[in-house]
N, C-alpha and C positions, 0 to 999 in steps of 0.2 A: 521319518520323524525329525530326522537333523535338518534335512532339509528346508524343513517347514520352519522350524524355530529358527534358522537362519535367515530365512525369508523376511520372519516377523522383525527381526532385531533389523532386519538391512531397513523396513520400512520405518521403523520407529526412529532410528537413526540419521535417513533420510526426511523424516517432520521436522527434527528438533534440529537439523541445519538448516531448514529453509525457516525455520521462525529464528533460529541464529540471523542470520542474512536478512531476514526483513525489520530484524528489530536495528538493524544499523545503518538503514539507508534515512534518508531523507523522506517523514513523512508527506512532503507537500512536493513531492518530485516525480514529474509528469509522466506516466505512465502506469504499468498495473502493479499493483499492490497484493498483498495476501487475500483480503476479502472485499476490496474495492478499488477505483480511476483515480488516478487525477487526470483530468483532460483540459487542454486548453483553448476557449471558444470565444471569439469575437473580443479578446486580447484580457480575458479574466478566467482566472482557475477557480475550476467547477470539483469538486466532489461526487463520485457515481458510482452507488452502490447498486442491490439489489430494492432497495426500498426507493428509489427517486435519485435526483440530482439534487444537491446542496453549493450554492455557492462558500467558495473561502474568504474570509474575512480577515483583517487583521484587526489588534486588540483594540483599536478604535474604533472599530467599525464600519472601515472602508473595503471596498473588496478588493480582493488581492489580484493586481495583476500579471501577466506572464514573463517570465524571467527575473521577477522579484522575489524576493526572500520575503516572508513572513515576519511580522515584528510586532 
């Protein structure tokens, strides 16, 4: 019984630093994410989830290219 309840607390423990840790990276920084990509293809970052590919945009409206910062 201890064992199990230690189990559970090690796992819960273990979610709430990895969403610690993903709330502090760089959303638009190329690699994998909690629940999604970023990948970068023919020199513009792509968004890749389970539902399709979305290109990234910046607030103008141009697409965002690779090694650029979003703005």
């Amino acid at each position: 019984m201890r064992s199990m309840l230690f189990l559970i607390l090690l796992a819960f423990g273990l979610t709430f630093l990895g969403i610690y840790c993903e709330s502090k990276k760089d959303p638009y920084e190329i690699g994998m994410h909690w629940d999604y990509n970023i990948v970068c293809e023919n020199g513009f970052i792509f968004k890749q989830n389970r539902y399709g590919i979305i290109q990234v945009l910046n607030s103008d409206g141009t697409p965002l290219k690779c090694g650029e910062k979003i703005y």
